[in-house]
DSSP file (Angstrom, degrees, kcal/mol; ACC not computed):
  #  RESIDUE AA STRUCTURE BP1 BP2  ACC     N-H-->O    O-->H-N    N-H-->O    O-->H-N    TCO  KAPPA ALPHA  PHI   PSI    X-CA   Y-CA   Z-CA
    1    1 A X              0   0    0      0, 0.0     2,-0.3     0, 0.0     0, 0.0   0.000 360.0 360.0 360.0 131.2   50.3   87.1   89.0
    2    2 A X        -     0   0    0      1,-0.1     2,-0.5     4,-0.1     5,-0.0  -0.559 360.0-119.6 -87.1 144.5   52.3   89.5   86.9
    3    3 A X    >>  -     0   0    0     -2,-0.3     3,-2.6     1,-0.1     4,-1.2  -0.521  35.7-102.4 -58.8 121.2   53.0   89.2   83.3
    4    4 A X  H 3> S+     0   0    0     -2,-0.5     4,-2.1     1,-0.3     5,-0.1   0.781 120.8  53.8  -1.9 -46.6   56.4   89.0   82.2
    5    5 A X  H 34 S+     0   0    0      2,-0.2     4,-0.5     1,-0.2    -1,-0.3   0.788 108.3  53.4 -86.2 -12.6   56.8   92.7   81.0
    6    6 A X  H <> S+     0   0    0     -3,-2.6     4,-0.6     2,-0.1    -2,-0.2   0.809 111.8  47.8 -84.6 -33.9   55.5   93.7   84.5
    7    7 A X  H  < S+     0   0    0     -4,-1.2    -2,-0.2     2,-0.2     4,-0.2   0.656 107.3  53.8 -78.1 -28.6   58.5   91.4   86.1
    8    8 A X  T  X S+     0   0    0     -4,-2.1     4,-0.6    -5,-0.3     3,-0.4   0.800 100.2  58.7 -92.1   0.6   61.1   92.6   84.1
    9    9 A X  H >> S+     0   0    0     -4,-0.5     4,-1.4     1,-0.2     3,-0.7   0.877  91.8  70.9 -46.9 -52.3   60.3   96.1   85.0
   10   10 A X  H 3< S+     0   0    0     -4,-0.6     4,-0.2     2,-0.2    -1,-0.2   0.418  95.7  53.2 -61.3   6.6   60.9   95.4   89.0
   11   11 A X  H 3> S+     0   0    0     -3,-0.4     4,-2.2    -4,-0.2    -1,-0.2   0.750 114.5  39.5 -92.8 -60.5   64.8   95.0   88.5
   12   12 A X  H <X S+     0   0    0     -3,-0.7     4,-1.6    -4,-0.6     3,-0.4   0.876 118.1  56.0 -77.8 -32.4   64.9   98.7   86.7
   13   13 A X  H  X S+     0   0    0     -4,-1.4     4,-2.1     2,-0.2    -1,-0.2   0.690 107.6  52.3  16.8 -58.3   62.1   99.8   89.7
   14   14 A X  H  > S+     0   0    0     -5,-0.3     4,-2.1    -4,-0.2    -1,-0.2   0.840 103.1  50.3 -69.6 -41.8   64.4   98.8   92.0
   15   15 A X  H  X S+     0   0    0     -4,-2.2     4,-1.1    -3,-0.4     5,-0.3   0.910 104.9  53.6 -62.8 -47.3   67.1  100.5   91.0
   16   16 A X  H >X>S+     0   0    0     -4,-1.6     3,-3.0     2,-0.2     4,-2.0   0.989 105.7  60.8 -62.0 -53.1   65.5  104.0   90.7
   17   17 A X  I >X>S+     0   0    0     -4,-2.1     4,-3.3     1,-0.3     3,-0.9   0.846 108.8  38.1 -27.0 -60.2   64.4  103.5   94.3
   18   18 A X  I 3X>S+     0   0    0     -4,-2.1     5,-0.8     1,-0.3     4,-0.7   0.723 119.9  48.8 -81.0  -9.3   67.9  103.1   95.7
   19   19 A X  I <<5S+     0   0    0     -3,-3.0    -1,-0.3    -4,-1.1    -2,-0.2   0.647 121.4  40.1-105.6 -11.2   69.3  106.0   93.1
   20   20 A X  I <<>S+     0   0    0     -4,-2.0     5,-1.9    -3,-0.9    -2,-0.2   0.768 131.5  20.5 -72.0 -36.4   66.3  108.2   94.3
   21   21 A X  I  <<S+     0   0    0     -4,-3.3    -3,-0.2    -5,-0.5    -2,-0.2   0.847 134.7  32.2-118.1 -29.5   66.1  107.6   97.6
   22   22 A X  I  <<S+     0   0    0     -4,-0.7    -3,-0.2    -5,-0.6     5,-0.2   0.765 126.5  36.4 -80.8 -43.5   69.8  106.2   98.6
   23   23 A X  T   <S+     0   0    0     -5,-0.8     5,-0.2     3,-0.1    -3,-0.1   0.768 132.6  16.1 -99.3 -23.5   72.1  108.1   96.0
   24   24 A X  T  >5S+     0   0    0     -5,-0.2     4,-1.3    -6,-0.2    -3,-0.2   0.936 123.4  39.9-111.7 -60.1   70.1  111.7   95.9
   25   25 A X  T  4<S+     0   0    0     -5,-1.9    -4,-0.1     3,-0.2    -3,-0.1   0.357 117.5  44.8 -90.8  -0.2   67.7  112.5   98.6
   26   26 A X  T  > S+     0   0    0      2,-0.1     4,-1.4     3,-0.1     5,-0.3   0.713 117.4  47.0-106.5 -33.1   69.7  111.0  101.9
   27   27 A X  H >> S+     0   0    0      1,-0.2     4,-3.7     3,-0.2     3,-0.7   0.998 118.6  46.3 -56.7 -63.2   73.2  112.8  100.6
   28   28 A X  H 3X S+     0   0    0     -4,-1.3     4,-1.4     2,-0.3    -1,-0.2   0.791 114.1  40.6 -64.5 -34.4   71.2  116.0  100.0
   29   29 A X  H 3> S+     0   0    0      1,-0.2     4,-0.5     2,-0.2    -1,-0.2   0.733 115.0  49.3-100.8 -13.3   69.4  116.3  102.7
   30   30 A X  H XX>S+     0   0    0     -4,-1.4     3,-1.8    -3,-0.7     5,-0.9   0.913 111.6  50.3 -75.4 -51.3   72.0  115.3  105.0
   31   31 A X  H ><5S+     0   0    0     -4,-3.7     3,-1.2     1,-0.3     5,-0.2   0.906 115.5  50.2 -26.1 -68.2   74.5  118.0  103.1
   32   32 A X  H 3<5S+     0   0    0     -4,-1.4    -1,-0.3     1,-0.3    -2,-0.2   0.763 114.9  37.6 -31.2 -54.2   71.5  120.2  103.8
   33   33 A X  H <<5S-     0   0    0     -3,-1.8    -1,-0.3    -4,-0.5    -2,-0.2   0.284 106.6-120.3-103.4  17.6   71.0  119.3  107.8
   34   34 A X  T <<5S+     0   0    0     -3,-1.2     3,-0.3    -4,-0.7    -3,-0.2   0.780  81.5 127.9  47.5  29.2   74.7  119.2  108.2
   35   35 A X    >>< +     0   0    0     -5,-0.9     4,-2.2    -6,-0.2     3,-1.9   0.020  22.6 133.9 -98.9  24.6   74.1  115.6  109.3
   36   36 A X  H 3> S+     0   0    0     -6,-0.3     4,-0.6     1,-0.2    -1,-0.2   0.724  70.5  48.3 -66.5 -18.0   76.9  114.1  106.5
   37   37 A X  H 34 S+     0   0    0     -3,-0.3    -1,-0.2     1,-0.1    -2,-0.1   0.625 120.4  36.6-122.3  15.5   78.8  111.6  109.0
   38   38 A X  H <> S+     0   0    0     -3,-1.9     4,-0.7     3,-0.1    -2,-0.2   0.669 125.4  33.5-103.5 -29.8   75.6  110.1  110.2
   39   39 A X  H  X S+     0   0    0     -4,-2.2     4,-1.1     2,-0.1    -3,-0.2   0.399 106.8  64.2 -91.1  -1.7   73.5  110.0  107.3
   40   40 A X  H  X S+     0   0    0     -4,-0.6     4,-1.2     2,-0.2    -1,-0.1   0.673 106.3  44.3 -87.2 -44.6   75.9  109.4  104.7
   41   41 A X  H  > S+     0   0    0      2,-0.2     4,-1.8     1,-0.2     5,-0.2   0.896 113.8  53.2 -69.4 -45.1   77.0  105.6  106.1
   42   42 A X  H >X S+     0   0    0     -4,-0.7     4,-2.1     1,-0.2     3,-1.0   0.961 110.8  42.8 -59.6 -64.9   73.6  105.0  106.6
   43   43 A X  H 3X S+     0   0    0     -4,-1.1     4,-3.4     1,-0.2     3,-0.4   0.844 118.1  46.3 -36.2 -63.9   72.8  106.0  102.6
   44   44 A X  H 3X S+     0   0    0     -4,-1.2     4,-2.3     2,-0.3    -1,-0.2   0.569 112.4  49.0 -99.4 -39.1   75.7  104.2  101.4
   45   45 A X  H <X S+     0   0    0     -4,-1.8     4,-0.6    -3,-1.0    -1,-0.2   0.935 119.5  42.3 -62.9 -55.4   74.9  100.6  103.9
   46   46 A X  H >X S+     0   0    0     -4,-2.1     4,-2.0    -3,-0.4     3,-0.8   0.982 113.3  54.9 -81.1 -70.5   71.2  100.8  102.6
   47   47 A X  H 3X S+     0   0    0     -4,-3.4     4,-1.9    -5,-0.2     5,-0.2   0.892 111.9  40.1 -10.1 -73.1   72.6  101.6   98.9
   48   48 A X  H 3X S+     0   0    0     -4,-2.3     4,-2.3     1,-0.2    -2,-0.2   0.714 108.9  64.2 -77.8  -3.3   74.9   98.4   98.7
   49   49 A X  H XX S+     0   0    0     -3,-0.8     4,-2.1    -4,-0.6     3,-0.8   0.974 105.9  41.9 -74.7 -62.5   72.2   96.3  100.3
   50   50 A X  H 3X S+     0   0    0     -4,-2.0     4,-1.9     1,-0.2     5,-0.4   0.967 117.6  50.2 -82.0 -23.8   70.0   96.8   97.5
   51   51 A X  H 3X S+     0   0    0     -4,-1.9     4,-1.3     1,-0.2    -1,-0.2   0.809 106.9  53.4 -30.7 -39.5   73.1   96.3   95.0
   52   52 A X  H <X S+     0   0    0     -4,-2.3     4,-3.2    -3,-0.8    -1,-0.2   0.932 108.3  48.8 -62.9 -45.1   74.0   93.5   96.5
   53   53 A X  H  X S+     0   0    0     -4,-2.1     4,-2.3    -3,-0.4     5,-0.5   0.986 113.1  49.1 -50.1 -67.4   70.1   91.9   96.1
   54   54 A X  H  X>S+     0   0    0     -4,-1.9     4,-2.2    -5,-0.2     5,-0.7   0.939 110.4  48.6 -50.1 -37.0   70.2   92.9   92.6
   55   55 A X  H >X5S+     0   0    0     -4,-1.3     4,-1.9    -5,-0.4     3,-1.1   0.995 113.4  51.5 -54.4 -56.1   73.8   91.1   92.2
   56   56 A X  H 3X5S+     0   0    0     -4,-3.2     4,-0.6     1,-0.2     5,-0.4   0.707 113.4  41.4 -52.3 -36.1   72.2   88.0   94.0
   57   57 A X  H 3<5S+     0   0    0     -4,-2.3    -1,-0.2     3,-0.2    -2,-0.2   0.580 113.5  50.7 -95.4   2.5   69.2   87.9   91.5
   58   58 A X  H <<5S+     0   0    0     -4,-2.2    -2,-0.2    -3,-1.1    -3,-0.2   0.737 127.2  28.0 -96.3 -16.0   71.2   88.5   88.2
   59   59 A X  H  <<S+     0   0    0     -4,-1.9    -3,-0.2    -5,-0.7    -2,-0.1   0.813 131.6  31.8 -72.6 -29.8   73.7   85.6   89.4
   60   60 A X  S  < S+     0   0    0     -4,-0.6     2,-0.8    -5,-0.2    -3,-0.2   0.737 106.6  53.0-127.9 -45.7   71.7   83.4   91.4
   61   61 A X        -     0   0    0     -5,-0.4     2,-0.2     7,-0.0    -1,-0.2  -0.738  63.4-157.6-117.5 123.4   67.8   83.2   90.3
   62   62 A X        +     0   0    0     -2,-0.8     2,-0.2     1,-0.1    -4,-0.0  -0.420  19.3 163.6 -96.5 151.6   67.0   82.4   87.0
   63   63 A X        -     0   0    0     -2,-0.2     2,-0.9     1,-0.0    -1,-0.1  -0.590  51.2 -35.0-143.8-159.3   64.0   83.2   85.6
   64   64 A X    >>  -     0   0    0     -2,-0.2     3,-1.6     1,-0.1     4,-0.9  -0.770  69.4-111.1 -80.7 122.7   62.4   83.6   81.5
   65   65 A X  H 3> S+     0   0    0     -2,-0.9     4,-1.3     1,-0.3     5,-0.3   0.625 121.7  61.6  -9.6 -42.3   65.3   84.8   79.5
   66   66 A X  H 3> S+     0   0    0      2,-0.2     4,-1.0     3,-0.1    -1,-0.3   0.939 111.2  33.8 -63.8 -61.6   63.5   87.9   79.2
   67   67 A X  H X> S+     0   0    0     -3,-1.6     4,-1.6     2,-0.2     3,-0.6   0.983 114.7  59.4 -39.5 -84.0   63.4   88.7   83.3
   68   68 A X  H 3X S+     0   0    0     -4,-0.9     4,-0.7     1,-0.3    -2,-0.2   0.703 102.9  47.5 -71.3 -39.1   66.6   87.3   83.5
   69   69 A X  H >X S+     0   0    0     -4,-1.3     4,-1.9     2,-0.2     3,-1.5   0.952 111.7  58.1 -72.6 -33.7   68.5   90.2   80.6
   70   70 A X  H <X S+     0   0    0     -4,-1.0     4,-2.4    -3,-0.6     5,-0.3   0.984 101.8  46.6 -63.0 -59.2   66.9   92.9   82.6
   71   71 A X  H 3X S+     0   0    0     -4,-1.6     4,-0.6     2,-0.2    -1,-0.3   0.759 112.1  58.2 -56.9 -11.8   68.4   91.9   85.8
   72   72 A X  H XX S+     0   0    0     -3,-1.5     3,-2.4    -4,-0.7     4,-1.0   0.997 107.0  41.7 -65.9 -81.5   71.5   91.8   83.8
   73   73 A X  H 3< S+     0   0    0     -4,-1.9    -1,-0.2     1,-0.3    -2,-0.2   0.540 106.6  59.0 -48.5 -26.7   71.4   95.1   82.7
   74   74 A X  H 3X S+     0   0    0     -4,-2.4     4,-1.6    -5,-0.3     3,-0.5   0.826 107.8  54.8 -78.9 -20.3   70.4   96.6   86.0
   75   75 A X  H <X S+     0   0    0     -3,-2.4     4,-0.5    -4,-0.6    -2,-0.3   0.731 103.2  51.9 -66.9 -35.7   73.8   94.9   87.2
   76   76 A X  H  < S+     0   0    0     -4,-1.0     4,-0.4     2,-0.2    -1,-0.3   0.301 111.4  47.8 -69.1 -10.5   75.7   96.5   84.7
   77   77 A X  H  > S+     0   0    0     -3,-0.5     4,-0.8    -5,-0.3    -2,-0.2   0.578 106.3  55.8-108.0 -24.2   74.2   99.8   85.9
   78   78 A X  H  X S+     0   0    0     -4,-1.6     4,-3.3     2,-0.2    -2,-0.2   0.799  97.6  62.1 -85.6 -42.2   74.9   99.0   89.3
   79   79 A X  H  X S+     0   0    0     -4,-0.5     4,-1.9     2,-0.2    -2,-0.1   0.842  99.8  60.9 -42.6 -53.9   78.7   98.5   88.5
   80   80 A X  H  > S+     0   0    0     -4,-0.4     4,-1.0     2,-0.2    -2,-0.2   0.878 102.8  48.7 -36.3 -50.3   78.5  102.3   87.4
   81   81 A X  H >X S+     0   0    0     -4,-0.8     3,-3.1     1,-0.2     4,-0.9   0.987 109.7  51.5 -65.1 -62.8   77.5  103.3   91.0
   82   82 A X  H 3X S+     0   0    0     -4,-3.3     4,-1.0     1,-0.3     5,-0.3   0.830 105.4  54.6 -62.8 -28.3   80.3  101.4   92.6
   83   83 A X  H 3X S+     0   0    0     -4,-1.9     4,-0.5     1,-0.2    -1,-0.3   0.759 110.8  47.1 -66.6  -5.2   82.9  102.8   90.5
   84   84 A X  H <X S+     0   0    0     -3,-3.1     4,-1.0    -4,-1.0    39,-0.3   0.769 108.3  48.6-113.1 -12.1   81.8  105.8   91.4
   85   85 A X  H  X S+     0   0    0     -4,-0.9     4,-1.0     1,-0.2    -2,-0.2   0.471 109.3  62.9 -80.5   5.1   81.5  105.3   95.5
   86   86 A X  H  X S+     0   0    0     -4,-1.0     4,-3.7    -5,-0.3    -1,-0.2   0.729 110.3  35.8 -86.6 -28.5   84.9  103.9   95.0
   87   87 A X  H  X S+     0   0    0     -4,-0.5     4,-0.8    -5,-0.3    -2,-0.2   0.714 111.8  50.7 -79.0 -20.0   85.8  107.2   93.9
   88   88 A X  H  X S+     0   0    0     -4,-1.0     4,-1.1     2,-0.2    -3,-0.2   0.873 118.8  50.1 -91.2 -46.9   83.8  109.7   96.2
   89   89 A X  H  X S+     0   0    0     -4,-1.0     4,-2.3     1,-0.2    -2,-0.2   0.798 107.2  54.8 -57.0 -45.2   85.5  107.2   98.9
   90   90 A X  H  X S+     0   0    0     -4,-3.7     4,-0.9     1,-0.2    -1,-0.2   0.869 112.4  38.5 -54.5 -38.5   89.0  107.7   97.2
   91   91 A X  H  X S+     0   0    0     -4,-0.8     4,-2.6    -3,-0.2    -2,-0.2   0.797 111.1  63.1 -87.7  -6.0   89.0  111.3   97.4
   92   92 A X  H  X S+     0   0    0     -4,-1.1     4,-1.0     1,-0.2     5,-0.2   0.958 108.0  43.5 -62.4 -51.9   87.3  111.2  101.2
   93   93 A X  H  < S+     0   0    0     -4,-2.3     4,-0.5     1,-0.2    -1,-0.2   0.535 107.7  58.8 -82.9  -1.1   90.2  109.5  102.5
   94   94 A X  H  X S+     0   0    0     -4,-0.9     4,-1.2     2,-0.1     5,-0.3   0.809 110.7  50.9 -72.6 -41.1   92.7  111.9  100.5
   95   95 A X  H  X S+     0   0    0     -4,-2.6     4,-0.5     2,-0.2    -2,-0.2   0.754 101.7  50.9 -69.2 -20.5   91.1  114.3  102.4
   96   96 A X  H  X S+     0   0    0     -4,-1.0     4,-1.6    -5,-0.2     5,-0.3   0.766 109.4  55.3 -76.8 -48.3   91.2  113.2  105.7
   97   97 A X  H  > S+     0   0    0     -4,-0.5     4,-0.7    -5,-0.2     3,-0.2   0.940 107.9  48.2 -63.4 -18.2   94.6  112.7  105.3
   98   98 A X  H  < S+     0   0    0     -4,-1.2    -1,-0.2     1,-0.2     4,-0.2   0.842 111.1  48.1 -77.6 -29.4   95.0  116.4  104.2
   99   99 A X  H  < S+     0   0    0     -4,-0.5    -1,-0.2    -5,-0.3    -2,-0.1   0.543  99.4  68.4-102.7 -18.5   93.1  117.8  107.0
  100  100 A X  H  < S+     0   0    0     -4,-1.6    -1,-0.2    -3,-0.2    -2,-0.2   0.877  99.3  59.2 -68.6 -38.8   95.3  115.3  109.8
  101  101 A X  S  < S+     0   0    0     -4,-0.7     2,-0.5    -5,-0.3    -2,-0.2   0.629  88.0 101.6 -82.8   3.4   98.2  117.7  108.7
  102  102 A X        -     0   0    0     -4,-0.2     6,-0.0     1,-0.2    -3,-0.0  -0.795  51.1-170.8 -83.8 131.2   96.3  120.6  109.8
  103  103 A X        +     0   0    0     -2,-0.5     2,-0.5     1,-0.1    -1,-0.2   0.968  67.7  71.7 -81.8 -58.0   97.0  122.4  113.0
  104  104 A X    >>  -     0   0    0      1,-0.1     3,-1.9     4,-0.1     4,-1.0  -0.594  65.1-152.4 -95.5 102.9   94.0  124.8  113.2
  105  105 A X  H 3> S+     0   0    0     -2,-0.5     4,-2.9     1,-0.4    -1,-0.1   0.532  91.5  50.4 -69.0 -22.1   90.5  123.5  113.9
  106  106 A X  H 3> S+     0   0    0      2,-0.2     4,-0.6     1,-0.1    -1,-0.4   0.968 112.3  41.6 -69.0 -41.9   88.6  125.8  112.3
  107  107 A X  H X> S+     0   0    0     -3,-1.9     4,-3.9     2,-0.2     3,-2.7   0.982 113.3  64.0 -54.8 -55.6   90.4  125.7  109.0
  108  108 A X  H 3X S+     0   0    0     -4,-1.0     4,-2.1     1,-0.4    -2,-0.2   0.852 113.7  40.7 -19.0 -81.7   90.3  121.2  110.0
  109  109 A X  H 3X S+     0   0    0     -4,-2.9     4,-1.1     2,-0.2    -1,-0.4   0.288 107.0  51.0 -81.0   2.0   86.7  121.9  109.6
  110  110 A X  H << S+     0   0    0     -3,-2.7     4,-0.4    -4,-0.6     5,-0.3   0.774 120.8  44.0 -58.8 -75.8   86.1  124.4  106.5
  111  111 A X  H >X S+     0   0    0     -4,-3.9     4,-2.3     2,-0.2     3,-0.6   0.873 113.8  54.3 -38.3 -47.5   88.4  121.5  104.7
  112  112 A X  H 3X S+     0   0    0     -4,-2.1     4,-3.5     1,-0.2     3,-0.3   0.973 117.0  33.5 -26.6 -80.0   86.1  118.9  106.5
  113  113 A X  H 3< S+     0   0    0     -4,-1.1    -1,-0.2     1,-0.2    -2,-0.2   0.067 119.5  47.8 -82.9  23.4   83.0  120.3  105.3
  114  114 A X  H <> S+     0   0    0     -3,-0.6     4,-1.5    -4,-0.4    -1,-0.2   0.429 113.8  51.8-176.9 -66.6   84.2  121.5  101.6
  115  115 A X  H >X S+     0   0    0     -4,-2.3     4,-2.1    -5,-0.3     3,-1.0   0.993 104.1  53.8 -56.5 -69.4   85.9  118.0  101.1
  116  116 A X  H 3X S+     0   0    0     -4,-3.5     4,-0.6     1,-0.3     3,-0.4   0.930 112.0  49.3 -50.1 -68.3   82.7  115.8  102.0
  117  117 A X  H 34 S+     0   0    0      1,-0.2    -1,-0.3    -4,-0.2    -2,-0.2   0.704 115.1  38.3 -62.2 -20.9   80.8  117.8   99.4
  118  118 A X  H XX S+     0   0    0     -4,-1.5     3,-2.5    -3,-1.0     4,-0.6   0.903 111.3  60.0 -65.9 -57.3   83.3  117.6   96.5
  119  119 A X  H >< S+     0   0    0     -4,-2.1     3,-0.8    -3,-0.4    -2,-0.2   0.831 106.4  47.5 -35.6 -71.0   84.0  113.9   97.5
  120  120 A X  T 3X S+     0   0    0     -4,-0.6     4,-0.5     1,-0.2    -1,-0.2   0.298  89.8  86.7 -77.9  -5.1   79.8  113.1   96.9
  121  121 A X  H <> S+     0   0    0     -3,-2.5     4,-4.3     2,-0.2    -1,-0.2   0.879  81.0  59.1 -61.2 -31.9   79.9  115.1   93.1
  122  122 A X  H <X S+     0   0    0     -3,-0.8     4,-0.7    -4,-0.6    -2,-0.2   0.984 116.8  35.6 -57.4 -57.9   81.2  111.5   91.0
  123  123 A X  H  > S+     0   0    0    -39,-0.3     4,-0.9     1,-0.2    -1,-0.3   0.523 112.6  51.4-101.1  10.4   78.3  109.9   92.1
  124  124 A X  H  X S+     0   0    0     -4,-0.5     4,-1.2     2,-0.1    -2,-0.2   0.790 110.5  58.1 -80.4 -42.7   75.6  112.6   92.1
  125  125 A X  H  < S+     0   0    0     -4,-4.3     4,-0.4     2,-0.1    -2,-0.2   0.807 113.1  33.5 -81.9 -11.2   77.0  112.9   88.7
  126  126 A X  H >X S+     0   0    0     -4,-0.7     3,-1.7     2,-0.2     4,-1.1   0.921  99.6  78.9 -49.7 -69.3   76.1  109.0   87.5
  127  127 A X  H >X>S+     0   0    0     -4,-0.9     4,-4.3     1,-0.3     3,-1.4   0.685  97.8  52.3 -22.1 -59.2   73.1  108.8   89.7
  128  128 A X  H 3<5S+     0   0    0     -4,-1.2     4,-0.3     1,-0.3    -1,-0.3   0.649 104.7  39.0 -85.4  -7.7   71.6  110.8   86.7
  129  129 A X  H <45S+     0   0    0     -3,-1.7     4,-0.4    -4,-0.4    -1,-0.3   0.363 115.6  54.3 -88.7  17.0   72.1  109.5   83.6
  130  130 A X  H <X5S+     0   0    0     -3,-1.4     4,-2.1    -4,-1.1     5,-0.2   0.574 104.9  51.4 -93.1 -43.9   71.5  106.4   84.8
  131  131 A X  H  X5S+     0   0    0     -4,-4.3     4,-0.5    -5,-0.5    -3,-0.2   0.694 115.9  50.0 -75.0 -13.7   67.7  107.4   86.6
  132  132 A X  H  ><S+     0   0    0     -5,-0.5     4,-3.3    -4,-0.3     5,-0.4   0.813 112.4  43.1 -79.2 -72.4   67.2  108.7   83.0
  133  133 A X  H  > S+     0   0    0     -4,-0.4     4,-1.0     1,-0.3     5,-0.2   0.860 119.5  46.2 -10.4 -64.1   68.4  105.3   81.3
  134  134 A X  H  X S+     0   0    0     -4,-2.1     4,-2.3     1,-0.3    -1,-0.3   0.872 111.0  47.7 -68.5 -41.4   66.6  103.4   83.6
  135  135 A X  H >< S+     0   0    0     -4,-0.5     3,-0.8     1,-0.3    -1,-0.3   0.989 113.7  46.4 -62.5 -45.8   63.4  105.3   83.5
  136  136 A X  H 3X S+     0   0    0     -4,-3.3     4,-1.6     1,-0.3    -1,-0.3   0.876 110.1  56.0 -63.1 -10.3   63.2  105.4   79.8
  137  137 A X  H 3X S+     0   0    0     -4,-1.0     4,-2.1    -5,-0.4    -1,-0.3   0.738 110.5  48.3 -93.4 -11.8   64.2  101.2   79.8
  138  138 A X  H XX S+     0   0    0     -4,-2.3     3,-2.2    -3,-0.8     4,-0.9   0.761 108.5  48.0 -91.1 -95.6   61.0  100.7   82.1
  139  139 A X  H 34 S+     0   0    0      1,-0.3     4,-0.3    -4,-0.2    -2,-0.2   0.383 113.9  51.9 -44.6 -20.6   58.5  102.9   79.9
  140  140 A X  H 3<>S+     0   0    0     -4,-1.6     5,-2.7    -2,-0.7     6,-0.5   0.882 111.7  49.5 -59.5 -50.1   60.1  100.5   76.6
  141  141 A X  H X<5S+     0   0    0     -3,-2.2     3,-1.9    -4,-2.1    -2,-0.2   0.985 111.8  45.7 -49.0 -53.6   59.2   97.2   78.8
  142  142 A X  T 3<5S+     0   0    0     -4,-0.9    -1,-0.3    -5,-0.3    -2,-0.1   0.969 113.4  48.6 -65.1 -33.7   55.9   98.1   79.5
  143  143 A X  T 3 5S-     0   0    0     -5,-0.3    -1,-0.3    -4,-0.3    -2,-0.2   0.518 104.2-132.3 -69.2 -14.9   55.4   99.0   76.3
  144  144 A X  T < 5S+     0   0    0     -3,-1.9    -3,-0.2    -4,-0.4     9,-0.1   0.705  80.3 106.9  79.7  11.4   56.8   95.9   74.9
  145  145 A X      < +     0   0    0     -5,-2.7     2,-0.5     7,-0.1    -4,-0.2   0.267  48.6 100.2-128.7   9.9   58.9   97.6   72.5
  146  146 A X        -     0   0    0     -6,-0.5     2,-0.6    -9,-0.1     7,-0.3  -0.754  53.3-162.9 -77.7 130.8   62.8   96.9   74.4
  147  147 A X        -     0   0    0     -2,-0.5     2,-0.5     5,-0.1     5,-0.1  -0.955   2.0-161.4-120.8 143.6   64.7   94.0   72.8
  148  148 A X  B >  S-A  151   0A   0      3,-2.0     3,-2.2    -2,-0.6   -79,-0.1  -0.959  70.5 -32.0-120.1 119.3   67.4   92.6   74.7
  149  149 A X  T 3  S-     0   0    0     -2,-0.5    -1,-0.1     1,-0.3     3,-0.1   0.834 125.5 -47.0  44.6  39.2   69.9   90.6   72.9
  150  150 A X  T 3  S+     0   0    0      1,-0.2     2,-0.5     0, 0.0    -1,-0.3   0.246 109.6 134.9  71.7 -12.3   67.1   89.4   70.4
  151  151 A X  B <   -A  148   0A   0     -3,-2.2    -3,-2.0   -86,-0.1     2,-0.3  -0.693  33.7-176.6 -24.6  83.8   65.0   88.8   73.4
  152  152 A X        -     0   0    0     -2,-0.5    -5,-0.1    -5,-0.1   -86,-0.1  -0.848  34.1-104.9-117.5 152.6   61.2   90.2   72.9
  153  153 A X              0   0    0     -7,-0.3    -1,-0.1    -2,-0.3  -148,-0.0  -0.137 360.0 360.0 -61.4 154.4   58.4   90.1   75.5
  154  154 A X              0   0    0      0, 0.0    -1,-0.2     0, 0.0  -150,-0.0   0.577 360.0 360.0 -90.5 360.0   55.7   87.2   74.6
């Protein structure tokens, strides 16, 4: 059974996974394999799944006060991300529209692939001060030395 400072770690845990492995290394390495309009939905599906879990345990499953501010906080961090796929999504679909008014397919697709990478800068540029945040709030838990809202590990 984990201790308490070992459970409120898995909320901020969770999150660098999905900003590691959802927000950084499936964008890039699709960018990379030119694989952006298969691998991109896919990132982005997998992404809001675990954003949705974490919304679903800071709403829904109550836990020691302690547990419980941690999911908070990863939820508030998670809020960040979505403002910012709301934004790499807003300029994707200004750019599809731009690129309908173009005749000539090659240029269509130099705008295509030019647009998708600009689009995916808003949230490549959260993703990291937020895997920094996160990291440093897990190496305080374990350590016993984060207070949340007056809220110290027993």
């Amino acid at each position: 059974m984990l201790n308490e400072q070992a459970r409120a770690v898995i909320p901020h845990q969770l999150l660098v996974f999905n900003l590691l492995v959802f927000n950084l290394l499936l964008p890039i390495g699709s960018l990379l394999m030119g694989l952006e309009i298969l691998l991109l939905p896919i990132a982005i599906v997998c992404s809001l799944s675990v954003i949705f879990y974490i919304w679903y345990r800071a709403k829904h499953v109550h836990q020691t006060p302690l547990i419980n501010a941690h999911w908070h906080i990863v939820w508030k961090r998670c809020r960040i991300v979505l403002i910012a796929y709301s934004i790499s999504i807003s300029i994707e679909l200004l750019s599809t529209l731009m690129i309908s008014f173009q005749k000539d397919p090659q240029l269509r697709s130099i705008m295509m692939i030019a647009f998708t990478r600009i689009a995916i800068v808003p949230t490549l540029l959260v993703v990291t001060p937020l895997l920094i945040s996160s990291t440093i709030a897990m190496s305080k838990v374990r350590r016993g030395k984060l207070k949340v809202a007056g809220i110290t590990p027993q």
